[in-house]
N, C-alpha and C positions, 0 to 999 in steps of 0.2 A: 691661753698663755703663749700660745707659738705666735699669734698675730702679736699679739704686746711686744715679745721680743723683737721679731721682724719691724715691726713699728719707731721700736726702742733705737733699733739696729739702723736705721733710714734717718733719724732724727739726729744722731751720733755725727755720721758722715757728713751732714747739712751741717753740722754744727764745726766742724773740723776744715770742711773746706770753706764756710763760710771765711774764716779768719782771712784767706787769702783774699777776698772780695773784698771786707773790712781794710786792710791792709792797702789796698789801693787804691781805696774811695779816699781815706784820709791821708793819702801823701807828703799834703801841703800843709794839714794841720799838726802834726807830729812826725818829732825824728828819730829811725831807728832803734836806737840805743836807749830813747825813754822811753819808748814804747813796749820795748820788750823788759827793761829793769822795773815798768811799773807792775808789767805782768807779775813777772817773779816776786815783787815786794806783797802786790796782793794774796798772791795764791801762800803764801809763806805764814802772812800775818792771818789769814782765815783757815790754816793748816793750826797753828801755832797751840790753839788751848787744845785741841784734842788730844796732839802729839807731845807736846814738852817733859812731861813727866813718864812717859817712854825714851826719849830720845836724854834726858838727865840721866837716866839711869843706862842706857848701851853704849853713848857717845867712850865713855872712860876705856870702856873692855873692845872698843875697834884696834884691830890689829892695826900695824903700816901699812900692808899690806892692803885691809881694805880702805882706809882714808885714800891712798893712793888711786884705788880703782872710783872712788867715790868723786873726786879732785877729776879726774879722765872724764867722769861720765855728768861732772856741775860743766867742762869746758863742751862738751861735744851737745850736750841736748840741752844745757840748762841755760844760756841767755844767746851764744852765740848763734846756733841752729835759726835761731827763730831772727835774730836782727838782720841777717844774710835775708832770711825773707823779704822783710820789712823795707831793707834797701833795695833790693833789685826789683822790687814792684815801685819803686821811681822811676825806672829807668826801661821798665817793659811790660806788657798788658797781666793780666790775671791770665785769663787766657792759655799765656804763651807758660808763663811762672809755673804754674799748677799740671801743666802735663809732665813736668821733670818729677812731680810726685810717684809717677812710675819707674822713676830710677833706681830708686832704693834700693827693689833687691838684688842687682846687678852692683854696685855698690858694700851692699852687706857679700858678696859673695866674695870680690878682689879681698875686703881688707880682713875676710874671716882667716884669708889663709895667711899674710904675716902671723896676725897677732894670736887666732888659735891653734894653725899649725894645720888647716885643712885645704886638702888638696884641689887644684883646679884642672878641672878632665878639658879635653879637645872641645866637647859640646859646651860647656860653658864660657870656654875662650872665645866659641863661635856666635853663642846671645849675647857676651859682650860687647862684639863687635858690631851686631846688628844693632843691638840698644842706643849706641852711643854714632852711628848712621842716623837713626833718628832723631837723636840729642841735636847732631850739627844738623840737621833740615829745617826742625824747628827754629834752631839758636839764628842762622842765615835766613830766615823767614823763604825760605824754598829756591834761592838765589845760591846754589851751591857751588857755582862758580865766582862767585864773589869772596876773595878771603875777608871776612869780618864777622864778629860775633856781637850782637849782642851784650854789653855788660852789668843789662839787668838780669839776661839770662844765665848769665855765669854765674852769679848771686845765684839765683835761683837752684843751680847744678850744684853749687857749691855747697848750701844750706843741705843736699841732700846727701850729700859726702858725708858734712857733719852727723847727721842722720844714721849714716847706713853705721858712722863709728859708735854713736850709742848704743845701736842696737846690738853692735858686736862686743863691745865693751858691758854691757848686761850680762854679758855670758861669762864673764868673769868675778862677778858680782858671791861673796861668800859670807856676807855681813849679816847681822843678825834682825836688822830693820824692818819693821813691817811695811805695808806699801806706803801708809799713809807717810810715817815716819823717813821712808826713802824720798818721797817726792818734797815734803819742805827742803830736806838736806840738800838734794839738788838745787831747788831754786834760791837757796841761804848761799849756799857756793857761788850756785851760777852768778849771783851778784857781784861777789869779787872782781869774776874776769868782765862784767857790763860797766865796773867804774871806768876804767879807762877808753873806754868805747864812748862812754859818755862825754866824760872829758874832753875829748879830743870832737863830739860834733859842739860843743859848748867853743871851744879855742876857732874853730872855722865860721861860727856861727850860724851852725843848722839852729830850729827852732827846737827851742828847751822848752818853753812857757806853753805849757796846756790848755786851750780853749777848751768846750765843749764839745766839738767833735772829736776830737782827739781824745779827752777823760772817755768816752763813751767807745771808743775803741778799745783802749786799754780793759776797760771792766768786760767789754766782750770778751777778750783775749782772755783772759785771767779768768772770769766765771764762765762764760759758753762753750770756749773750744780747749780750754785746761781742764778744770772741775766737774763741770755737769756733764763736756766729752767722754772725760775717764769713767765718771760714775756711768755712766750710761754703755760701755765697751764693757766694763767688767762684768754687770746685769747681761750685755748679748752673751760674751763668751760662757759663763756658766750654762748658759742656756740653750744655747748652740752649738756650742765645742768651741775652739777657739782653729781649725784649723776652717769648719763653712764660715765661720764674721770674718776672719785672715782673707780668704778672696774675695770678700765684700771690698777690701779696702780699692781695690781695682777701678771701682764706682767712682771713686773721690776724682778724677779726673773729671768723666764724664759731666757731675752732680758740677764742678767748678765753673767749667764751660757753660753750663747752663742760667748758672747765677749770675756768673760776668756778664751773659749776652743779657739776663732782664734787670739785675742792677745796674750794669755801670752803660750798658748799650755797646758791649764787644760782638764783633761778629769774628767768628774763628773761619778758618782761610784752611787750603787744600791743604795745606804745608801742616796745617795742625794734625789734622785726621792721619794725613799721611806717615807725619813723623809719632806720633803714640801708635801707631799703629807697627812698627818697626820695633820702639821699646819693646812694647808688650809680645811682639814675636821673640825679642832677644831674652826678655825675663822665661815664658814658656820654655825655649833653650835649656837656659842658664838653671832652673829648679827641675828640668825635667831627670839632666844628669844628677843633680846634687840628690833629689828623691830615690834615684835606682843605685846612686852610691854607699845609701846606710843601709 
């Protein structure tokens, strides 16, 4: 049963960070905004008979209170999170995109303390700082004296800001939903804020019309790194606690780099190593204090 999970657990990650490789293989066959509205349309429409007659009956008794946190968290993780992907892997490698996946908890830590009111110590302000050292080394491809960034990697930064507010914005979560029932909600919302995203690559004319590589994206998105991802995290955590899968996620960096270099033929550069290697000093930091804080 341990090797299943650990198995289970490896297959998850591949699956998760797959989407980023996905994402950037299909650049030119699909555009952001339908890429990630088709995700949400599938995962919602394959959610739909299990959930509906749960979600008929709790939709009435949601306070304001929680529609509002529900509306927060369709804008931060439910279409936007993921189009910020989608577009800055036009404009920058896999590679380079997917080491900002170590940002998050450096991220979840700034925007915990607006919105839930927790405090940030000297040692966290210091893995900040080192975190986001890394961020520009990578973002300047190791040219640090060059002021210029990258503005696929900004996307990429960006996508994970959205990120780190979902995840903060969960914590305020007091609604009666079950998970299955939480996650269509989100991506029923997330649709709202992806029309006008859409829209607007339709008025420029990014590519709207779906070839086959592209439909074959999408249903990865939607079924491999949404659906069979989550089914498959929830199976480790039970099984392993959710705090040993939680520093598994560390991998997904690693596991990315490895895919881009034998799908797409990325070779990763000093600047890579060097700069996740500075995140991940500044995250160590940053949870070191926030652990010996509670």
């Amino acid at each position: 049963m341990r090797f299943t999970a650990w198995a289970v657990l490896l297959a998850t990650l591949v699956l998760w960070s797959g989407n980023w490789i996905v994402a950037r293989a299909v650049r030119d066959d699909i555009s952001p905004g339908v890429a990630t509205a088709g995700r949400l349309l599938i995962v919602a429409l394959v959610l739909a008979p299990f959930v509906w007659r749960g979600l008929a009956a709790k939709l009435p008794r949601l306070s304001r209170r929680d529609w509002q946190v529900l509306w927060m968290l369709a804008f931060a993780g439910g279409g936007i999170h993921l189009a910020l992907q989608w577009l800055g892997l036009h404009f920058t490698t896999a590679t380079s995109a997917t080491l900002y996946l170590s940002t998050a908890p450096i991220f979840i830590v700034l925007l915990a303390a607006p919105v839930l009111g927790e405090a940030i110590g000297a040692r966290q302000w210091l893995g900040v700082a080192v975190s986001f050292c890394g961020v520009v080394l990578i973002g300047m491809r190791g040219e640090v004296t060059r002021l210029s960034f990258n503005i696929g990697d900004f996307c990429a930064l960006l996508s994970m800001v959205f990120w780190g507010s979902y995840t903060v914005f969960l914590r305020l979560r007091r609604d009666a939903l079950e998970v299955l029932e939480f996650i269509a909600m989100v991506c029923a919302l997330g649709l709202v804020f992806m029309a006008p995203w859409v829209a607007a690559e339709y008025f420029i004319g990014m590519r709207i019309a779906l070839n086959a590589a592209g439909a074959a994206a999408v249903l990865y998105s939607a079924i491999g790194s949404l659906l069979l991802a989550y089914a498959g995290w929830s199976y480790v955590v039970t099984r392993l606690g959710a705090a040993r899968a939680g520093v598994t996620m560390h991998l997904m960096p690693a596991i990315s780099v490895g895919l881009a270099a034998l799908f797409l033929g990325e070779r990763p550069y000093w600047f890579h190593f060097a700069g996740v290697a500075l995140i991940l000093a500044g995250v160590t930091l940053a949870s070191t204090r926030a652990r010996g804080a509670t």
